[in-house]
N, C-alpha and C positions, 0 to 999 in steps of 0.2 A: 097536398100529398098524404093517401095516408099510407104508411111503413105497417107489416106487419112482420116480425119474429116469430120463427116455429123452432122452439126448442123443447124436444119429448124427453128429455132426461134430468132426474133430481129431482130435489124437492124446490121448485118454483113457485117464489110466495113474494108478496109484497113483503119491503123489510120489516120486521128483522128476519136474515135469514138462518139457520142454523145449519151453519156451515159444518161439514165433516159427519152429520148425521145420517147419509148414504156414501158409498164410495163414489156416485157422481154427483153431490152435491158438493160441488168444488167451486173454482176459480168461471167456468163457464158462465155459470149461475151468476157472481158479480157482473160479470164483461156483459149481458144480455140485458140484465138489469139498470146498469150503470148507462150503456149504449142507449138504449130504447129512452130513457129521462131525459138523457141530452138532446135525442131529436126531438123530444117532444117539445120543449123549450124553442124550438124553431122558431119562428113567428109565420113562415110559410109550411109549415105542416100541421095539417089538419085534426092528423088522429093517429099514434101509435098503437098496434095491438101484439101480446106477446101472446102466441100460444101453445099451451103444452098439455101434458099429459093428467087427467080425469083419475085418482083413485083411493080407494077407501080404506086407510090402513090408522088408525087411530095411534098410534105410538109413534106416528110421522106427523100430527096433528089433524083438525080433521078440516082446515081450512084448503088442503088439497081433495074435497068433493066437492068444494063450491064452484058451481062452471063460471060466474063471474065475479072476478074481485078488481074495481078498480084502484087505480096505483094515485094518479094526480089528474085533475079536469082532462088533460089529452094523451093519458096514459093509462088502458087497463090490461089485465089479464085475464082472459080467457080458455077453459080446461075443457078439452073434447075426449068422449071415451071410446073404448075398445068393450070386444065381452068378460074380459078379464079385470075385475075392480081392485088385484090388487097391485101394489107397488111391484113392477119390475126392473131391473136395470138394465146395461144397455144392452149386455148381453143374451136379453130372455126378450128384445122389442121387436124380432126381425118378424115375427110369425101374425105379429098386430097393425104392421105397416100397413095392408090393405084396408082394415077396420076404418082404423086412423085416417086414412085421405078420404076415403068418404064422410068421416062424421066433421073432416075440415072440409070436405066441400058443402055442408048442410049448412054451415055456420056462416062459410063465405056469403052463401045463397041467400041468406036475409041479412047480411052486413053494410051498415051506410057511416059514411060514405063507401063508395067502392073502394077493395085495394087495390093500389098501385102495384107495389111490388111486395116477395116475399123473401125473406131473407133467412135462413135455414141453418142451423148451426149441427154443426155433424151430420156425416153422411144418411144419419136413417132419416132424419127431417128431410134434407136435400132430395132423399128418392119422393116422399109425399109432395114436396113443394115442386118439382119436377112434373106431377102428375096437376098440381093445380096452374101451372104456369101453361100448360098444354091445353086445358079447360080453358081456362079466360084468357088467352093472348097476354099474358104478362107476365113477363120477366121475373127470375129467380136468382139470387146469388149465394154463396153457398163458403160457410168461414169452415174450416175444419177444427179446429184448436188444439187439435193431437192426434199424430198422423201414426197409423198402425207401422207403416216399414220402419221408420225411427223407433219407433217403441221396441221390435223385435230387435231390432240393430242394439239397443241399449241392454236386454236380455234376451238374448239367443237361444238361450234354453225350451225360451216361452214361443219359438216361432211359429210351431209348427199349430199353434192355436189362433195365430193371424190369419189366413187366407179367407176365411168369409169377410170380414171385418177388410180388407184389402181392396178386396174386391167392388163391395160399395164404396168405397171413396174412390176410388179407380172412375165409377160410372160419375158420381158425386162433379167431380175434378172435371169429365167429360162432357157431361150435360149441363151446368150451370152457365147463366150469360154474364154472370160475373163472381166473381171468387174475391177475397176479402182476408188476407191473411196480417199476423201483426208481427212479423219480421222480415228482414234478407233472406236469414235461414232459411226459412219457411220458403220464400217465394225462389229464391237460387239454387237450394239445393236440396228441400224434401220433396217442395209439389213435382220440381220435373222428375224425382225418383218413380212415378207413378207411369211416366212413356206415355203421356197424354201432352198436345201442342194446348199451350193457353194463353199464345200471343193476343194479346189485344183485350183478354180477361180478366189478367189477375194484378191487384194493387194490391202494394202494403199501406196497411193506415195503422198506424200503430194506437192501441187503443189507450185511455186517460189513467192520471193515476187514480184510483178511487174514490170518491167522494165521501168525504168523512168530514166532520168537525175537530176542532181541535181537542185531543187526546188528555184526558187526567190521569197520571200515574196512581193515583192513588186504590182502586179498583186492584189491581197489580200487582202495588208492595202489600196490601190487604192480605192476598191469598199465597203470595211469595212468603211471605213472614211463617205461615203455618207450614212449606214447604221445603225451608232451607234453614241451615244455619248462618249463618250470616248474609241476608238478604244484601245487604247493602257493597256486595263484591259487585264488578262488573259481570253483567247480564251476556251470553255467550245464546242467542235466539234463535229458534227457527220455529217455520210454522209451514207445516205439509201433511198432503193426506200418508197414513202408514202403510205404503207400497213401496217395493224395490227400487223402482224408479228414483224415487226423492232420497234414497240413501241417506235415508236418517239414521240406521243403524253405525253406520259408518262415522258420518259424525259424532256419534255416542260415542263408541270407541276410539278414534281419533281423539275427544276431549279426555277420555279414560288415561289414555296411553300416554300422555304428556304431563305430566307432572308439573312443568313450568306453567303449564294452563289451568289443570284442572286446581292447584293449590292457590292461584290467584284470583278466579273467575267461577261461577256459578253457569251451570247447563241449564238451560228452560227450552222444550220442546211440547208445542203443541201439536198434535197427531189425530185429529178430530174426534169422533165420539166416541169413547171406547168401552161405553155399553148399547151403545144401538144394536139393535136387531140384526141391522141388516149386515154386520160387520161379513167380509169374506173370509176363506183360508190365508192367505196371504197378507192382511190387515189382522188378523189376530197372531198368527205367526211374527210378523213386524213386529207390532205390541210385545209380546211377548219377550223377543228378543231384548226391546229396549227397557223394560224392568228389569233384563237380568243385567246388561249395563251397570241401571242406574242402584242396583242392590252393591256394586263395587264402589259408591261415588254416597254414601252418607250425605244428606244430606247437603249436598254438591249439586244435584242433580232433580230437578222438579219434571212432571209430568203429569200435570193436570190434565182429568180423564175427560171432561168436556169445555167448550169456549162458545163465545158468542163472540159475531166483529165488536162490538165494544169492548171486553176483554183482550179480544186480543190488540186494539187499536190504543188499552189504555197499557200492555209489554211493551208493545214500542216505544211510548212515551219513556215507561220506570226502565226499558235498557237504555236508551239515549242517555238519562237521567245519571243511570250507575257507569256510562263510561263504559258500557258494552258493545257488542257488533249483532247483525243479524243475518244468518248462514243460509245461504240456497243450494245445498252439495250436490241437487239432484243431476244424477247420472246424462240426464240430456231435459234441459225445460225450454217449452215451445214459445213461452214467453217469460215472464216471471213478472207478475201485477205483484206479489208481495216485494219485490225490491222497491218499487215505486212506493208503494205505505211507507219504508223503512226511509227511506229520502225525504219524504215530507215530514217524518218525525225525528231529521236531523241525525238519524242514528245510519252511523258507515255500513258496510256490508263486503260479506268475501260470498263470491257468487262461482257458479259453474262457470266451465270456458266454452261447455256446449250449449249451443242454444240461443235464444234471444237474450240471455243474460248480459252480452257479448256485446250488443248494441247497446242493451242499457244503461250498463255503466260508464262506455265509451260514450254518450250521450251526458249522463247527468254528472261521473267523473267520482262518485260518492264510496269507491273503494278498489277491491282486490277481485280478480278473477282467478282460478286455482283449478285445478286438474282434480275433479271427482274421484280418481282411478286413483287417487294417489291420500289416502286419506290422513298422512303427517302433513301432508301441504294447507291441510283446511287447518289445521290447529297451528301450523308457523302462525297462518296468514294473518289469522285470529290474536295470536298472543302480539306480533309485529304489530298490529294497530293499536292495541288495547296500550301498550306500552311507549308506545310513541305519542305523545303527548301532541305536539307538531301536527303528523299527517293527522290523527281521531279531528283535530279541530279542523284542516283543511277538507277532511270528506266528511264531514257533519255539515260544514257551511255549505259546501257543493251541494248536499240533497237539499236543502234547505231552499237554496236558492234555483236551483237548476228544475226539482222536480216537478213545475209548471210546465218544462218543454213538453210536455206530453199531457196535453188533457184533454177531456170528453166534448166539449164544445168546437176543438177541431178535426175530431172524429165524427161527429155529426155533421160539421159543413161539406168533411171530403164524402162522407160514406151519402148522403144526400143529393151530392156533383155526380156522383156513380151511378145513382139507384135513377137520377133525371136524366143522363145521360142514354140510359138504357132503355126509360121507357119513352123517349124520344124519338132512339134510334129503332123503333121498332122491326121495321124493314130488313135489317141486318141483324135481329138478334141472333146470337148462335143458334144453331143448327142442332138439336136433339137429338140423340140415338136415337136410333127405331125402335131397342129394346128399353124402353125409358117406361112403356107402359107396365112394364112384369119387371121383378125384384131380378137386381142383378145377374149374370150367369156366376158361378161358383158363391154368390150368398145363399141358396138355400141349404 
């Protein structure tokens, strides 16, 4: 079999990646990368290929012009272009999407083995993969990983800037012959917010926790030592892009406002790259916000302006280390792959109540869930473990031990069972909109 991924957003690199260096160079970016290694590892899969987006911006590196980079013997990546060379994001992709299916269908056109299926991550890929599945009789499946009505639901202010963005996942959700989502959430009650049937389409597989080595603090307390006063307090962590959504400002101030917290514990928030370019209004705003915090919090409060996953893989270790926690306060998370790092590195967590977070620690059992809206509850939650001697050892052990339930090698077998399923059942694959060939109605 061979699998191919079409994911057109971020900066898509073989590791190392540098994570928070565009606003979609996020969590997607791991789950694509992480996914496509373990199928490759199959022994009945042939060839994986990941492909995305072709452009020339040198402060993003300039191994995003190479149109091929391979990853491992049956894993490469491959970069298809548009007329436009330079980096856009997702917002600025809708006007490229026709470019784009053609310059993936020139690459399909001399590709061996042939693919089997394509599997599409967000809806602008989904409308291309759509358009290639209609070309060569073969099935398309379509993962969303962040659904625009949640989003809007989470800030209402911002809604009235969802309906193109709606709209393609609307078509996305209705033309794919299989959908691939990695919670309850997701599949009980955001996809059917869309009033699209997907009986018989859509599974949850919940995807692995990350693939990493085991973590040196040392890296850590190196750069913590230049950034605190007493490094050696318990570590109060979180790691998210600086968007309203993940409510890190809030947490800031929740750590500010407690006194029983902030005078016993240390804040460390990484917030991705905060001199990239490509930063938005809303990410520099964020930022902004949380200096003026961490200007109340001396030396309390770290915020280092850039990370790399080793970096940030080697906080988890030094907060496990110091008897710390690690905070997910965002407002509503579609999954949360960073609770799962924090589990294999032993270290407890106080998580959202929205969200996939919901599952996950009702799965590994490794802490506390807490109402985002309520921002004294993130700092109880916080000081209640840090100070509890007891539970910190009993949800330390639980990641330890439990954060195996969820890994990439049973993501590959199910997502694999799916992708064979489908192109099996060719005869019955779903049925495509007629308008599947033209960019959704209300996307342009």
């Amino acid at each position: 079999m061979h699998i191919l991924h079409l994911s057109l957003t971020g900066c898509l690199r073989a590791p190392p990646v540098r994570y928070g260096v565009t606003g979609d160079t996020g969590g997607h970016v791991a789950y694509v990368l992480d996914a496509a290694a373990a199928q490759a590892r199959l022994a009945d899969v042939s060839k994986v290929t990941i492909v995305t987006r072709r452009f020339d911006e040198p402060s993003l590196d300039r191994i995003h012009l190479v149109a091929h980079e391979p990853v491992s013997p049956k894993l490469d990546i491959r970069r298809i272009s548009d007329s436009d060379s330079q980096y856009l994001d997702k917002s600025q992709l809708l006007d490229r999407l026709p470019e784009l299916a053609d310059s993936l269908a020139a690459l399909l056109a001399g590709m061996s083995p042939r693919v089997d299926v394509i599997h599409a991550h967000f809806a602008d890929a989904a409308w291309i993969a759509g358009q290639m599945a209609r070309r060569l009789s073969i099935p398309f499946v379509y993962t969303p990983h962040s659904l625009g009505i949640d989003k809007a639901r989470c800030l209402p202010d911002t809604v009235a800037g969802y309906g193109q963005r709606v709209a393609q996942e609307r078509h996305a959700i209705a033309s794919a012959d299989g959908i691939i989502v990695s919670s309850l959430d997701e599949a009980q009650r955001q996809v059917p917010n869309y009033g699209v049937c997907t009986e018989g389409r859509l599974e949850v597989i919940e995807p692995g926790a990350p693939v990493c080595a085991a973590a040196d603090a040392s890296a850590a307390r190196y750069l913590l030592a230049t950034l605190l006063n007493d490094p050696t307090r318990p570590i109060v962590l979180a790691v998210a892009r600086p968007v309203r959504r993940k409510n890190l400002v809030a947490l800031a101030e929740a750590f500010a406002d407690c006194p029983a917290l902030s005078d016993r514990a240390n804040l460390v928030i990484i917030a991705g790259d905060h001199h990239s370019p490509r930063l938005d209004d809303e990410e520099r705003d964020t930022l902004r916000a949380l200096r003026h915090v961490r200007d109340r919090l001396p030396g309390r409060f770290a915020l280092p302006p850039r990370h790399d996953r080793a970096l940030v893989q080697s906080l988890y270790a030094a907060a496990a280390e110091s008897g710390g926690v690690f905070v997910n306060p965002a407002l509503h998370e579609p999954f949360g792959l960073t609770l799962l790092e924090a589990a294999q590195a032993g270290l407890p967590v106080v998580a959202t109540c929205h969200g996939g977070p919901v599952e996950i620690v009702a799965s590994i059992g490794h802490g506390l869930l807490v109402d985002p809206n309520v921002p004294a509850d993130i700092a109880t939650a916080c000081l209640g473990i840090i100070d509890d001697p007891d539970a910190y050892a009993r949800f330390a052990e639980a990641g330890r031990r439990h954060s195996g339930r969820l890994d990439w090698t049973r993501y590959a077998q199910r997502s694999r069972h799916l992708y064979r399923r489908l192109c099996r059942d060719a005869t019955a694959t779903h049925r495509r909109p007629e308008q599947a060939s033209t960019l959704p109605a209300g996307a342009a």
